[in-house]
C-alpha positions as CSV (number, residue, x, y, z in Angstrom):
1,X,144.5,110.3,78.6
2,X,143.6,111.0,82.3
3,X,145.1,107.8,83.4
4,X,148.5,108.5,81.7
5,X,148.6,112.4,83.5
6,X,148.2,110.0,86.8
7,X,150.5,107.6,86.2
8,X,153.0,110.2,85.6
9,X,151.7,113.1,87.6
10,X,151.5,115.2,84.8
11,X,148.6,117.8,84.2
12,X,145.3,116.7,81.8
13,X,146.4,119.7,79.9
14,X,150.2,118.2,79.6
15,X,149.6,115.1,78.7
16,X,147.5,116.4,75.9
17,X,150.9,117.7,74.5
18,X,152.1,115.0,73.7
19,X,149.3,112.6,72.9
20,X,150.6,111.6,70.0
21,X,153.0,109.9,72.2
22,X,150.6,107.8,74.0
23,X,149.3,103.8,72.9
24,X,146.0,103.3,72.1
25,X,144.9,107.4,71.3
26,X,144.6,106.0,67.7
27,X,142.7,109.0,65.3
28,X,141.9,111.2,68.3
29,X,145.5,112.7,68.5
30,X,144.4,114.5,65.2
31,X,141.3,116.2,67.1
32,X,143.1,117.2,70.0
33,X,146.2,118.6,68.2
34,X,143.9,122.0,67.2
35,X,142.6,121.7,70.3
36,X,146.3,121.9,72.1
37,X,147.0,124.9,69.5
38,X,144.0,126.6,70.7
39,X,145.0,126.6,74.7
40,X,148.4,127.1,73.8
41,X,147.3,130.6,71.9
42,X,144.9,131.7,74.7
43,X,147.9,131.4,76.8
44,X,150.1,133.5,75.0
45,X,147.9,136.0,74.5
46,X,146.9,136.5,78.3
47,X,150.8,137.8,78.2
48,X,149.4,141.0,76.7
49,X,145.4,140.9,76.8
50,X,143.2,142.2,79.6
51,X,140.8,139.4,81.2
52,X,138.0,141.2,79.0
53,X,139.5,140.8,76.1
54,X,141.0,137.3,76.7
55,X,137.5,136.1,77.6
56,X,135.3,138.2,74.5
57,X,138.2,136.1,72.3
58,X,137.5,133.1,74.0
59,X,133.9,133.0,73.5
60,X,134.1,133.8,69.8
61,X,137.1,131.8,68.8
62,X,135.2,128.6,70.5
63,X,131.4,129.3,69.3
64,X,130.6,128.6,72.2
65,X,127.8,130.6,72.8
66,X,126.7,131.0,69.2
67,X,126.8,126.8,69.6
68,X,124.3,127.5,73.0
69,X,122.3,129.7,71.3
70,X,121.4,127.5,68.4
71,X,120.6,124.2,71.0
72,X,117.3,123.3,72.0
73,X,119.4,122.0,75.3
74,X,117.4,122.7,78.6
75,X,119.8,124.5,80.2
76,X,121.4,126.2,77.2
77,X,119.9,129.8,77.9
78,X,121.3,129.2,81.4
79,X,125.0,128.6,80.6
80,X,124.6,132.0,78.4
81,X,123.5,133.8,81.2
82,X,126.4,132.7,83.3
83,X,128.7,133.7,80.4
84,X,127.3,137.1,80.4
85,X,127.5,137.4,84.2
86,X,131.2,136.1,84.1
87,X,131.8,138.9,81.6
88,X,130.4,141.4,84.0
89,X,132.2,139.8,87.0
90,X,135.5,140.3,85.0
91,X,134.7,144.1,83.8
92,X,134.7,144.7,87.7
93,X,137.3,143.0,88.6
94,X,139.7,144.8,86.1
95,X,138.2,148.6,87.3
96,X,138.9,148.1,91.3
97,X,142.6,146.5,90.6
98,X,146.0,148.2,89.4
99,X,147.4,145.1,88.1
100,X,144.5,142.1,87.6
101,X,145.6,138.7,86.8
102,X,143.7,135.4,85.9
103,X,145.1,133.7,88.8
104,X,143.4,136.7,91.3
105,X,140.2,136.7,89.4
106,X,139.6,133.1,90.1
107,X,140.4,133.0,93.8
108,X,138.2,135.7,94.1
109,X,135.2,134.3,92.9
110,X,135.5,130.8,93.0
111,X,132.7,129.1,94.7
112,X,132.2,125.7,95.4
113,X,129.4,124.3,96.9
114,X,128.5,120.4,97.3
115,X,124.7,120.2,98.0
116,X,125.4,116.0,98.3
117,X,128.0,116.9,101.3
118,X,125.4,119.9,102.7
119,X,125.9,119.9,106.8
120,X,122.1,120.1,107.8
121,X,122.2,122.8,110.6
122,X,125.5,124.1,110.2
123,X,126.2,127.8,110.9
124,X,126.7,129.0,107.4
125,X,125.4,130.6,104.1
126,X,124.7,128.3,101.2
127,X,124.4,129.4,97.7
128,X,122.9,127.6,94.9
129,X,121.2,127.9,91.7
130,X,117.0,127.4,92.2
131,X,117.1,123.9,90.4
132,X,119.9,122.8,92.8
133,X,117.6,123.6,95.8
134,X,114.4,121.3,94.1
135,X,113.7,119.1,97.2
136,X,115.1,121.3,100.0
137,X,113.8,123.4,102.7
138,X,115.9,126.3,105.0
139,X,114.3,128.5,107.3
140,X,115.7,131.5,105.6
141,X,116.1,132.2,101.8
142,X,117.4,135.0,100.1
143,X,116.5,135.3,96.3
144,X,118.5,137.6,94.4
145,X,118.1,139.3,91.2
146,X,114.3,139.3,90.6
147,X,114.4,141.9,87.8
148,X,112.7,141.4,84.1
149,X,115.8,140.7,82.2
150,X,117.3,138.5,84.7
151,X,114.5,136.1,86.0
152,X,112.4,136.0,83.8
153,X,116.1,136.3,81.1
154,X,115.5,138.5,78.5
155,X,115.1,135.3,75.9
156,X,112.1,134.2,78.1
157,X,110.7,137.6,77.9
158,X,111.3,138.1,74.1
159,X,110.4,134.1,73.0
160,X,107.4,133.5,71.2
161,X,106.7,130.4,73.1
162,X,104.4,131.0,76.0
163,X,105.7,128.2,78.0
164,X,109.4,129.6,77.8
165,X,108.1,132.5,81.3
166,X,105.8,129.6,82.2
167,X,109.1,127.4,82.5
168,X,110.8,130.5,84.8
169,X,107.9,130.8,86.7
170,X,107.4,127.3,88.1
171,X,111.0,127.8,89.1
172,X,110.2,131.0,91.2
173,X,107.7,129.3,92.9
174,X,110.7,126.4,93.0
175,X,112.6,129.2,95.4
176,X,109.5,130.9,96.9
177,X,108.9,127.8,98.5
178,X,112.2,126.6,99.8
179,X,111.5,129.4,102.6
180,X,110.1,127.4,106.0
181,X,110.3,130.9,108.1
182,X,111.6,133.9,105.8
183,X,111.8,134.9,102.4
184,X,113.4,137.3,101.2
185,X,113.3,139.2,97.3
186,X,116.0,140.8,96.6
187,X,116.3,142.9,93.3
188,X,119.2,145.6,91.7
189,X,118.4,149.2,91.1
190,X,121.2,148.8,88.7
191,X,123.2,145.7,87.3
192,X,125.9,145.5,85.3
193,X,125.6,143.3,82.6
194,X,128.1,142.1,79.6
195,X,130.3,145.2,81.3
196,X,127.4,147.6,80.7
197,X,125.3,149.3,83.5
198,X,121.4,148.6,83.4
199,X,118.4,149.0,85.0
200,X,115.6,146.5,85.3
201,X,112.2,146.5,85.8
202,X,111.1,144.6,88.8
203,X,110.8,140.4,88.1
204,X,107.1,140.2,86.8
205,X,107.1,136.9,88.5
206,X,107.2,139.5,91.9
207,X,103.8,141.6,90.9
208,X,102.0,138.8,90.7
209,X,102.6,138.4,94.4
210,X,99.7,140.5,96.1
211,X,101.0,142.8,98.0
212,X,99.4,141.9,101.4
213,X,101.6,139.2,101.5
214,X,104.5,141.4,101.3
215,X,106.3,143.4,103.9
216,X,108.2,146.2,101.7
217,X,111.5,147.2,103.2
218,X,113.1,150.0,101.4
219,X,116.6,150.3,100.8
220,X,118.9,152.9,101.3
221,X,119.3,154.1,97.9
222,X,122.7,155.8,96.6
223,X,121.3,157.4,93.6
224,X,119.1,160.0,95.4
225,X,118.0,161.1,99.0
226,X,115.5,159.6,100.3
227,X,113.0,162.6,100.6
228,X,113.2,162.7,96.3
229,X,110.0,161.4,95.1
230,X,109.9,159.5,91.6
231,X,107.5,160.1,89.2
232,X,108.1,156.9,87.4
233,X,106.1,154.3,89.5
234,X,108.8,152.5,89.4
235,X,108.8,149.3,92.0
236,X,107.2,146.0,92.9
237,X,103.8,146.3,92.1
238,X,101.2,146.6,89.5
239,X,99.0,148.5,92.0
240,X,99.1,149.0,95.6
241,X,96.1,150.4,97.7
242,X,98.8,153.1,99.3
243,X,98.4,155.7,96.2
244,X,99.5,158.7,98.1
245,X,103.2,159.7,99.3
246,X,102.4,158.9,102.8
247,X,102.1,155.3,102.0
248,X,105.5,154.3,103.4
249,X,104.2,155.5,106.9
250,X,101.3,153.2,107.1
251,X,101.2,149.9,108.9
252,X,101.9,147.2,107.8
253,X,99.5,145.0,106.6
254,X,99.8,141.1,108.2
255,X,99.8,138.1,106.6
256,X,97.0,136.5,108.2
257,X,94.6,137.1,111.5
258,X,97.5,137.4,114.6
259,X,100.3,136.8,112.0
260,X,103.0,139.6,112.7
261,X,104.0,141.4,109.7
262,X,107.8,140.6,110.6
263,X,107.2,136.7,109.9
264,X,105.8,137.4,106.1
265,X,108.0,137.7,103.4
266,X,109.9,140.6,102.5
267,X,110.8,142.7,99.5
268,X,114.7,144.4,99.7
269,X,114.1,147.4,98.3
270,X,110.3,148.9,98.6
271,X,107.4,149.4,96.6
272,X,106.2,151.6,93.9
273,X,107.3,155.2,95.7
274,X,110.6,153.9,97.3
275,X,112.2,153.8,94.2
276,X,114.0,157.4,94.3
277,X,116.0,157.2,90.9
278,X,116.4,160.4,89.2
279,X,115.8,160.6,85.2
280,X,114.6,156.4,85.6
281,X,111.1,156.9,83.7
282,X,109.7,153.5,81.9
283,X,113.1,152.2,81.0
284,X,114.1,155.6,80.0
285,X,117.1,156.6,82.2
286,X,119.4,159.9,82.2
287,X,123.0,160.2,83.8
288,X,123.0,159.9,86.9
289,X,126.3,161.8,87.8
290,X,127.7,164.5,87.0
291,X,129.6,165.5,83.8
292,X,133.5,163.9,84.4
293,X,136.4,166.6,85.0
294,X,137.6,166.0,81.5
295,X,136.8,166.5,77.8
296,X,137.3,165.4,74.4
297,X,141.4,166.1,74.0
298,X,142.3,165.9,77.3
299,X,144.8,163.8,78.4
300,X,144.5,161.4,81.4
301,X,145.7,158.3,83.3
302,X,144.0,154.5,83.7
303,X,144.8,152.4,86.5
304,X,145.5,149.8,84.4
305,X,146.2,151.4,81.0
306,X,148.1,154.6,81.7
307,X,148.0,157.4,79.6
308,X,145.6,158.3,76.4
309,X,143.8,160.8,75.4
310,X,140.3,161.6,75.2
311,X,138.8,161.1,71.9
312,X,134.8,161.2,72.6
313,X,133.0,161.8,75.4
314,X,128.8,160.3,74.9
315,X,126.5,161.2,77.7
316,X,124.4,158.0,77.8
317,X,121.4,156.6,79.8
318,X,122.7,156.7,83.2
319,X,127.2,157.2,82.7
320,X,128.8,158.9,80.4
321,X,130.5,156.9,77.8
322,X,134.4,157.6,77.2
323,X,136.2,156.6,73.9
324,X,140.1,157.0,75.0
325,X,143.5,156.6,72.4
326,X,146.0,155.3,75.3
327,X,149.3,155.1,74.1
328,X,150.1,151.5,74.5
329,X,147.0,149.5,74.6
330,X,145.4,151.7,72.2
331,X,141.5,152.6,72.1
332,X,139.0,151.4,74.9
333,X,135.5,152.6,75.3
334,X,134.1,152.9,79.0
335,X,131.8,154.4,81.4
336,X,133.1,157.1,83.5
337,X,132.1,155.5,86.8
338,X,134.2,152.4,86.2
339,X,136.4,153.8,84.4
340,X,138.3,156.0,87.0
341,X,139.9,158.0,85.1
342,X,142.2,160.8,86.6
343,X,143.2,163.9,84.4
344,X,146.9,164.3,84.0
């Protein structure tokens, strides 16, 4: 098939049209005539689907993930989590523009990156995926989205199998120790995930680091000011020997005898009393804004589509949740946040 799109320069996806035209395709052409449907319905309907939507009927027109989730494949609980994330990625995309398209979204996000062709030394930023980085060293490394949920993934956390976290563990220590100078651990006060907003507890795989091998650099936080204390205990570690509210002002502690504390590794975002997120107590959130201009009725305007009108308004964990009739693309349930939505 590939060699007759070359031969007449002609797409893979072309000269699947008209396989049945090609020598030597034999029984196949009846597989990949469905298969040729399928595209070609996908493609109509982005005429007149958002990317959400395009991509929710992707997924469960193809079984694709219900196909994932019943393999024993390693890497099967992997490719769902990239689903999920691509789901989240597209949620986003749609909120910040008037007019999204496919072709946008993919420029936007796509990443390539050739570890075989990496440029030892060269003055960039490499990103990669832990088991990609197996056998590899850089004297900085940033690891991002150490939250329970994430890494370990939820199906980890929830699995009967006690070698499911063990799995996700070696693999932290995989990216712990890719770090010749710094490390950093990153985690998310909130992550959107499968278009919904969430907040995570801190990776467990991070509280089992003691803390005097951490240096614990808050972040500025937009969810409160900084002089808000949280009652939740809500941060890196199981328990710290800096119990009061003054613990932020101590020194730090060093890694080992004439080590400075700058050299060790380094949590983005703080321990235990740096988390300053209003209403966040043990998983149990409240909304974090303020009640939206508009109520159940009212009519107003989405950037993308236009007029509706209010039809329930849900105050939920941390966003209040927005059920809208718009007049031409017909009901939508949001969050206010993302949702933008002017009153008209």
């Amino acid at each position: 098939m590939q060699e007759y799109a070359d031969i007449h320069g002609i797409s893979f996806y072309d000269a699947l049209r008209v396989a049945d035209e090609i020598s030597g395709i034999g029984k196949s052409v009846a597989k990949l005539k469905p298969f040729v449907t399928m595209i070609q319905s996908f493609r109509s309907k982005l005429e007149f689907y958002g990317l959400e939507e395009l991509i929710k009927d992707i997924i469960e027109t193809t079984g694709y993930v219900t196909e994932l989730e019943a393999s024993d494949e390693e890497d099967a609980e992997n490719r769902i989590e990239n689903i999920d994330e691509l789901i989240s990625k597209i949620v986003a995309f749609e909120q910040i523009h008037d007019q999204p398209t496919l072709g946008e979204f993919l420029e936007e996000v796509a990443l390539v990156a050739d570890i075989d062709k990496l440029e030892k030394g060269g003055d960039k930023v490499l990103l990669m995926t832990l088991h990609s980085a197996k056998g590899l060293e850089f004297p900085h490394v940033y690891l991002a989205g150490m939250e329970d949920g994430v890494f370990p993934s939820y199906m980890s956390i929830a699995s009967d199998d006690p070698g499911d976290i063990e799995e996700e563990r070696r693999l932290a220590y995989v990216g712990i120790t890719r770090a010749k100078e710094d490390l950093t651990i990153c985690c998310a006060k909130m992550r959107m995930v499968r278009g919904e907003t969430q907040a995570n507890a801190v990776s467990r795989f991070v509280k089992e680091i003691p803390a005097e091998l951490m240096d614990h650099r808050p972040a500025a936080s937009r969810y409160a000011p900084p002089q808000q204390e949280s009652s939740a205990g809500y941060g890196f570690a199981r328990e710290l020997p800096y119990q009061n509210k003054t613990a932020a002002a101590r020194p730090k502690a060093v890694l080992a005898k004439g080590t400075a504390a700058e050299n060790k590794p380094f949590i983005a975002g703080g321990r235990a009393g740096d988390f300053h997120m209003p209403g966040i107590s043990k998983g149990v959130g409240a909304v974090t804004g303020g009640k939206p201009d508009y109520d159940v009725g009212d009519r107003i305007k989405h950037i993308k589509y236009g007029e509706g009108t209010v039809t329930d308004l849900e105050p939920g964990p941390r966003d209040y949740k927005v059920t809208v009739d718009f007049d031409v693309a017909g009901q939508k349930i949001m969050y206010a946040a993302f949702a933008k939505l002017v009153k008209v």
